[in-house]
C-alpha positions in Angstrom: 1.5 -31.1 1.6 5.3 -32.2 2.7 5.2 -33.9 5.6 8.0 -35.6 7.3 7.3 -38.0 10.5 8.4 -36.9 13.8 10.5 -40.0 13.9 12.8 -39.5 10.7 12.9 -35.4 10.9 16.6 -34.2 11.3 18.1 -36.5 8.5 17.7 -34.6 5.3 14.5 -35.8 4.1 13.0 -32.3 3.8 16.0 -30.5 2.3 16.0 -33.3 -0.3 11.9 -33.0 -0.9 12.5 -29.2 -1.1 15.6 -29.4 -3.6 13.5 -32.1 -6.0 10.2 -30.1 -5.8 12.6 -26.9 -7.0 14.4 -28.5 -9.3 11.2 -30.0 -11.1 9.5 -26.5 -11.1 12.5 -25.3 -12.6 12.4 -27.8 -15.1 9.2 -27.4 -16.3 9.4 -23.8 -16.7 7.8 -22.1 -13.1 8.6 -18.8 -12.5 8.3 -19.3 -8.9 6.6 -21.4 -6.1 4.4 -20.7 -3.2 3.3 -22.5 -0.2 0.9 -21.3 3.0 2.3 -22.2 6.3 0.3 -21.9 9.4 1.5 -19.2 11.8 1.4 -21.9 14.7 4.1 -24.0 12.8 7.6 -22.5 13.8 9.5 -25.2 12.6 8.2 -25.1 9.0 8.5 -21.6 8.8 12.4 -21.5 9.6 12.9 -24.6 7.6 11.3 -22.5 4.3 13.5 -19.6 5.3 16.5 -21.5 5.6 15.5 -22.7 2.3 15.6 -19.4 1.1 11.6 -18.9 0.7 10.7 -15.3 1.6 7.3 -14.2 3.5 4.9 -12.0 1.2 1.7 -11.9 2.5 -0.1 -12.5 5.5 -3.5 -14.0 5.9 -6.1 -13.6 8.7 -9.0 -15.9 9.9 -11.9 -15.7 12.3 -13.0 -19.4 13.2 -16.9 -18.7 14.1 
């Protein structure tokens, strides 16, 4: 999980998590990285698009 508090968001601290976390899978040989997002969470969706993640599948759920 990458969580920033709601207190610090809007200074960076995200981008920079993103650019270390791709920079170390790089390093170590990943082809690629993946994350889930909850539908809900607008903000962390565009923040992984402006980051240049792409959506590739979608997942449903039934809470009983």
């Amino acid at each position: 999980d990458v969580c920033v508090d709601e207190k610090l968001r809007g200074r960076g601290i995200a981008s920079e998590l993103y650019r270390y976390v791709r920079g170390y899978a790089k390093d170590i040989g990943c082809y690629h990285i993946t994350l889930n997002v909850w539908e809900l969470n607008g903000n962390a969706k565009r923040f992984y698009e402006k980051m240049g993640m792409k959506p590739q599948r979608e997942y449903k759920e039934l809470i009983l």
